[in-house]
N, C-alpha and C positions, 0 to 999 in steps of 0.2 A: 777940207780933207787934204791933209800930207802923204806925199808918196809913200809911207809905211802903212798907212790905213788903207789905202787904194791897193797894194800888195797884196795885203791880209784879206781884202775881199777878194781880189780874185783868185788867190790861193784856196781861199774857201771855197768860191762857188767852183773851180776846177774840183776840187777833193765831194763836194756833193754831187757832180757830175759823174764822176767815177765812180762813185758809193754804188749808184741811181742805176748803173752800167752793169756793175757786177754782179745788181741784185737780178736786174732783169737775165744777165744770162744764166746764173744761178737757178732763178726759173724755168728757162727755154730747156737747160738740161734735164732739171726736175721732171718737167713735163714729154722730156723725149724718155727718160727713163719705164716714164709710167707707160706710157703706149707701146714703148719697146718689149716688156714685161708681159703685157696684154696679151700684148701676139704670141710671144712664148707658149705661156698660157693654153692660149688659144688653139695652138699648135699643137700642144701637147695634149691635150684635149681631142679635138681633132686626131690625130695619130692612134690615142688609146680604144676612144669609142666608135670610132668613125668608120 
């Protein structure tokens, strides 16, 4: 292995680390979204019938 090849891996596995990073927050929003909704929802629910 020459230092261009050793580069190129860790360039890669940095760029699959961050991929890996953005999906999981990507999620964490997704899923605050949903539950934030929920309660909306729920509230407004709550509010009308309640």
């Amino acid at each position: 292995m020459n230092e261009d090849e050793i580069a190129r891996g860790v360039s890669r596995g940095l760029h699959d680390h961050e991929r890996r990073r953005a999906e999981g927050n990507a999620r964490s929003l997704l899923a605050g979204l949903a539950i934030m909704s929920l309660l909306v929802v729920g509230f407004i629910v709550l509010v009308t019938y309640g």
